[in-house]
C-alpha positions in Angstrom: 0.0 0.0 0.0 2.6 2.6 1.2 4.6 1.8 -1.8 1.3 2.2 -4.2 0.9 5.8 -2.6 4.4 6.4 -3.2 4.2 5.6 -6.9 1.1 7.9 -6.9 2.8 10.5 -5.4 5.7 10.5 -7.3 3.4 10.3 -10.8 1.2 13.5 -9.6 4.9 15.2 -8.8 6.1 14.4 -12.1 2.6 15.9 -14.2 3.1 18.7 -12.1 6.5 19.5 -12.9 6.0 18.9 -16.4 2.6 21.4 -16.3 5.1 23.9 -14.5 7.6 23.6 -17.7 4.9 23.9 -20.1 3.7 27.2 -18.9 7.5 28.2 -17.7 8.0 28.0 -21.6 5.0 29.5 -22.4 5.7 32.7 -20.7 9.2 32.6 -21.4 8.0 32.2 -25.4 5.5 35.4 -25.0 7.8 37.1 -23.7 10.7 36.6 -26.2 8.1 37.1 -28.9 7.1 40.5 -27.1 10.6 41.7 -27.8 10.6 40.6 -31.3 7.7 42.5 -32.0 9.2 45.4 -30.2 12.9 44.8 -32.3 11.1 44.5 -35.4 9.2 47.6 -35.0 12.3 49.7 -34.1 14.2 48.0 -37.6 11.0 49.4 -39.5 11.0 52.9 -37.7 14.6 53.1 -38.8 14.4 51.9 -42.0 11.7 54.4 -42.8 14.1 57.6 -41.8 16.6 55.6 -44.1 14.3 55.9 -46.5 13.4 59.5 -46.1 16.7 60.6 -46.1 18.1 62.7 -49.8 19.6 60.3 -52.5 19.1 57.4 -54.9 16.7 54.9 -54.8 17.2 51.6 -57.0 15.4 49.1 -57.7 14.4 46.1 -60.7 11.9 43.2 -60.9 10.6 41.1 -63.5 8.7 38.4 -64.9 10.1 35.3 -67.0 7.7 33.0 -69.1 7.9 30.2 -71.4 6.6 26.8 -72.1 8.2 24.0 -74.8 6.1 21.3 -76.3 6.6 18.5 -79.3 3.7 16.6 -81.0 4.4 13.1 -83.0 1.9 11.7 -84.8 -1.0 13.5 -82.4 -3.6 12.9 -85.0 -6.9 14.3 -82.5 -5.1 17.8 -83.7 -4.9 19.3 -86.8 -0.7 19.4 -87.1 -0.2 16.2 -85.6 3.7 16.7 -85.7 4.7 19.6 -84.9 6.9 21.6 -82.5 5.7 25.1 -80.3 7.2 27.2 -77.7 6.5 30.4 -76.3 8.8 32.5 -74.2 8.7 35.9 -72.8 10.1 38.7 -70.2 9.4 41.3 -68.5 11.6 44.0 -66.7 10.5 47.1 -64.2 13.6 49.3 -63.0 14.0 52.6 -61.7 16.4 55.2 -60.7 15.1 58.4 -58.4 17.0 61.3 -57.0 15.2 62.9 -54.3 16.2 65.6 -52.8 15.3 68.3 -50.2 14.8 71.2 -53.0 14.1 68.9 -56.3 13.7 65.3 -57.2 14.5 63.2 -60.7 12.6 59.9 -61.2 13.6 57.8 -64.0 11.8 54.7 -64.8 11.9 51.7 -67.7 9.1 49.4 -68.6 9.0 46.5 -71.2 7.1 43.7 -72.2 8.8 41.0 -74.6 7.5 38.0 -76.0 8.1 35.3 -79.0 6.0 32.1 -80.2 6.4 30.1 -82.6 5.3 27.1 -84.0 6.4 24.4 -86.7 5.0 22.2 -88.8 7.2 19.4 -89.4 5.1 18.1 -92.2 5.6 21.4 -94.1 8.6 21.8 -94.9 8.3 25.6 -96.2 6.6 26.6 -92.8 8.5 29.1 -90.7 10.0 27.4 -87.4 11.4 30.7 -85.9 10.3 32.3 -82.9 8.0 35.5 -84.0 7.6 38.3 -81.9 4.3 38.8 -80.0 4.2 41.3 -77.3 6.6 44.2 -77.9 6.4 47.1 -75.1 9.1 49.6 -74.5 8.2 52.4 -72.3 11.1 55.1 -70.7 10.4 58.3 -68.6 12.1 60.8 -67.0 10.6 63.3 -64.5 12.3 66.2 -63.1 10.6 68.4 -60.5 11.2 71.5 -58.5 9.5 71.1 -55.1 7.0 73.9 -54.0 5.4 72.6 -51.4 6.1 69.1 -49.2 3.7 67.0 -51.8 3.7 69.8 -54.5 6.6 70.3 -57.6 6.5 72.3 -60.6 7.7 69.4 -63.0 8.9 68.9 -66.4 8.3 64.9 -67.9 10.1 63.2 -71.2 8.3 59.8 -71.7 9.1 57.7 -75.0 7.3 54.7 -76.1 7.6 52.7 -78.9 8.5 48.7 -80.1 11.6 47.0 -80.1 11.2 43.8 -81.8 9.3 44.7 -84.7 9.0 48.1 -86.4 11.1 49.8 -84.2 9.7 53.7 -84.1 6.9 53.1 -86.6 5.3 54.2 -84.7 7.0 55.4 -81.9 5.4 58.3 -79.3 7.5 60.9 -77.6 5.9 62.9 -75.2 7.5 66.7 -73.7 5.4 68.6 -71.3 5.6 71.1 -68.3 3.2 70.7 -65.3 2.7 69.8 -61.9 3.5 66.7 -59.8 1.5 66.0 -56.9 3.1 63.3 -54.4 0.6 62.7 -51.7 1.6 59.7 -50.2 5.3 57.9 -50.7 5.1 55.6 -53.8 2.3 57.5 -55.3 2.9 60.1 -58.3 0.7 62.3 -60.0 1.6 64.1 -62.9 -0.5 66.5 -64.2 1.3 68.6 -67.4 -1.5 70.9 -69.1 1.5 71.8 -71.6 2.5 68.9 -73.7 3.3 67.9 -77.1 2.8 64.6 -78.3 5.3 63.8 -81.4 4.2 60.8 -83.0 6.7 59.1 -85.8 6.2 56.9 -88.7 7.3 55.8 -91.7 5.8 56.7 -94.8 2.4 58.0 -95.1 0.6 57.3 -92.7 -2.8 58.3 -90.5 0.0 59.3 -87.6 -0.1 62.8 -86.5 1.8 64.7 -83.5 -0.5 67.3 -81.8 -1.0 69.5 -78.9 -2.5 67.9 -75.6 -2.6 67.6 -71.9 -0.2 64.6 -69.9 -1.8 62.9 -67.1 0.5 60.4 -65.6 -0.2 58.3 -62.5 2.3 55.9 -61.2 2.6 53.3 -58.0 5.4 51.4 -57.3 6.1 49.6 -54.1 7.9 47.0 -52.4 6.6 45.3 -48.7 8.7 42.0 -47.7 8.5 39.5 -50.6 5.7 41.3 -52.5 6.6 43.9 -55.7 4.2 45.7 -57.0 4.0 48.8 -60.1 1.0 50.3 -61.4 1.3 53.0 -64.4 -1.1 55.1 -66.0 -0.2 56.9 -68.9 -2.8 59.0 -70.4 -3.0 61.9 -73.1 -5.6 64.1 -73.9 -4.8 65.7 -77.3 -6.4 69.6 -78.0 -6.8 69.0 -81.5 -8.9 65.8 -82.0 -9.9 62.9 -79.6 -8.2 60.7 -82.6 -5.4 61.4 -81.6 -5.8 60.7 -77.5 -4.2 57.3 -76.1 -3.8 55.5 -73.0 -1.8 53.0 -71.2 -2.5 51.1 -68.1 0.4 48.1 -67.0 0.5 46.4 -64.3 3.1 44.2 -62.6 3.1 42.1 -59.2 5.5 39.7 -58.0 6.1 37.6 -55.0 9.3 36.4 -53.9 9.3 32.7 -52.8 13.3 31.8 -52.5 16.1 34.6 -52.5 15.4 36.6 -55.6 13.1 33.7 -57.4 9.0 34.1 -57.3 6.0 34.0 -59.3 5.2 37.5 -61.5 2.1 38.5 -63.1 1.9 41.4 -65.3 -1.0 42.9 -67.6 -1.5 45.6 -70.0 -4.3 47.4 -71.1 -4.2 50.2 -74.2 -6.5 52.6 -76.2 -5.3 54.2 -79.2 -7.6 55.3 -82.1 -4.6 55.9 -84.6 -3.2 52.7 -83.7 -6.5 50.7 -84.4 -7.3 52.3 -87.7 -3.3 51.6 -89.1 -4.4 48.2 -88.8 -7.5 48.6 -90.1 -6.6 49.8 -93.0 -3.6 47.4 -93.6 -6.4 44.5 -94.1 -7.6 43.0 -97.0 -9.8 43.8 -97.6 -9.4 47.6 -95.6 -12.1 46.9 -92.1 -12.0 50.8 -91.9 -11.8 53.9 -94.2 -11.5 56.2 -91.5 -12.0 57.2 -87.4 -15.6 57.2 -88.5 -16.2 53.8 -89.6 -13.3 52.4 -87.1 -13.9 49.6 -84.4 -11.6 50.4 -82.2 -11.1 47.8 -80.0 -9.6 47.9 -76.3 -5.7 46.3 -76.4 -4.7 44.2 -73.9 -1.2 41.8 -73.1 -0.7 39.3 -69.6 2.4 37.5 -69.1 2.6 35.0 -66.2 5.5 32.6 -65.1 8.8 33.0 -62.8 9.7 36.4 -61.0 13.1 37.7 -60.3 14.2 40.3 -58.2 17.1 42.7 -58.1 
C-alpha cells in the first residue's frame, strides 16, 4: 500500500512538474516574442528615416515566361507533328533622385515575348520564334519642389516597339506641369503643356498634336511582394483621334532569394493605332476614325519572378 501511494505521489509530482515547464516555456516564449515585436518595430522605424533621407533609390523586378512542347503523330489535332514554344520577359527598373529642393525619377518598362510554331510536315513553314508582345516604355521626370507633396515638373516619356518596327510608330511625349506626391510611392503628374510627337514611316494616318499629360504611377515594395502600377494618359487639343492610354501592371512575389511567381498585364486605347491596322487588311475593315472599331488592347504575361 505505502509503496502504491508512493508511486502515486511520485506520478502527480512528475505531471506537475511537467505542467510547470509547459507554462515556464509558455511565458518565457510570450515574452521573447514581445521583444521581437518590439525589435522588429524599431528596424521598421529606422528603416523608414533611411528611406526618407536625400539620394538614390534603385530598384528592378521582373517576370520570366515560357513553355516548350513537341507533337508526333498526335492525329486528334490538326498538325499532328509539330513543334511550339513560347517564351517571354518582362523588366520594371527605376532610378530616383530625391532631394530636399528637387527630385528626378527615372523609370523603364518593357514587355517581350516570342512564339512560334512548326510544322514538321511542311517543310516551307516558318520554325522561328515571332515576336508577340513588344512594349518599351522610358520616362524621366524632373521636379522643382513647391510645397512638401507639391513640384513644378517637367516629364520626357518615349514609347515605342523594339522587336518589330522599331519607331513606326513610336510616341514621344514633352510637357511642363505639376507633380502631386501625396503619399510615398504615389505620383501624379499633371502637365496641361504637352506635345505629343508621333513618328512613322511613310504615309501614314500618324499625327503629332497638342494635348494635356496625365500620368499616374505606383510602385512599391513590402517584404517579398513587388508591385508597379502606371497610368499613362494623353488628352490631345486638336482631336480625340489622336488621344491614347496605357495602363500596366506588374506584381511579384518572392518565394526563394530573388526567385518568385510574377504577373503582369497591359491594357491600351489608341484610335490611330486601331485604324493603321485597319486599313492594312484586305480587304481595308475601316476607311476612316468614323467607320473604325476600335477595340480595347490588352497583353498578360505569367510565369517565374526575379528580383534585383
Amino acid at each position: 500500500m505505502k509503496k502504491t501511494l508512493l508511486l502515486l505521489a511520485l506520478f502527480i509530482g512528475m505531471i506537475s512538474v511537467n505542467a510547470q515547464t509547459k507554462e515556464e516555456l509558455e511565458a518565457q516564449k510570450k515574452e521573447k516574442k514581445a521583444e521581437a515585436d518590439a525589435l522588429a518595430a524599431e528596424v521598421k522605424a529606422i528603416q523608414a528615416k533611411i528611406d526618407a533621407l536625400p539620394g538614390w533609390r534603385k530598384g528592378a523586378f521582373g517576370t520570366i515566361g515560357g513553355s516548350l512542347s513537341n507533337f508526333s503523330n498526335w492525329y486528334s489535332q490538326g498538325t499532328p507533328n509539330n513543334q511550339s514554344g513560347n517564351i517571354g520577359f518582362t523588366l520594371n527598373a527605376y532610378a530616383n533622385l530625391i532631394q530636399e529642393k528637387f527630385f528626378w525619377r527615372n523609370a523603364l518598362t518593357t514587355n517581350l515575348n516570342w512564339v512560334k510554331l512548326d510544322d514538321k510536315d511542311d517543310p516551307n513553314d516558318d520554325s522561328s520564334f515571332d515576336p508577340t508582345t513588344d512594349v518599351f516604355n522610358i520616362s524621366s521626370l524632373y521636379g522643382r519642389n513647391i510645397t512638401k507633396s507639391l513640384a513644378a515638373s517637367g516629364l520626357m516619356e518615349y514609347r515605342t516597339t523594339l522587336l518589330d518596327n522599331f519607331n513606326n510608330p513610336g510616341y514621344l511625349d514633352l510637357g511642363i506641369g505639376a507633380t502631386w506626391t501625396p503619399i510615398n510611392n504615389l505620383v501624379v503628374v499633371i502637365h496641361p503643356l504637352n506635345y505629343n510627337f508621333v513618328f512613322s514611316k511613310g504615309e501614314t494616318i500618324y499625327e503629332s498634336s497638342l494635348g494635356a499629360k496625365i500620368v499616374a504611377d505606383y510602385t512599391r515594395t513590402f517584404g517579398a511582394v513587388n508591385f508597379k502600377t502606371n497610368l499613362s494618359m494623353f488628352q490631345s487639343y486638336k482631336s480625340n483621334d489622336y488621344s491614347n492610354w496605357t495602363w500596366t501592371n506588374s506584381f511579384s512575389y518572392t518565394l526563394w532569394k530573388m526567385i518568385g511567381v510574377g504577373f503582369d498585364f497591359g491594357l491600351r486605347n489608341n484610335r490611330q493605332e486601331a485604324l493603321d491596322y485597319a486599313l492594312a487588311q484586305d480587304p481595308a475593315t475601316a476607311t476612316g476614325f468614323n467607320d473604325l472599331d476600335n477595340k480595347l488592347q490588352s497583353y498578360y504575361t505569367f510565369g517565374l519572378s526575379y528580383k534585383f
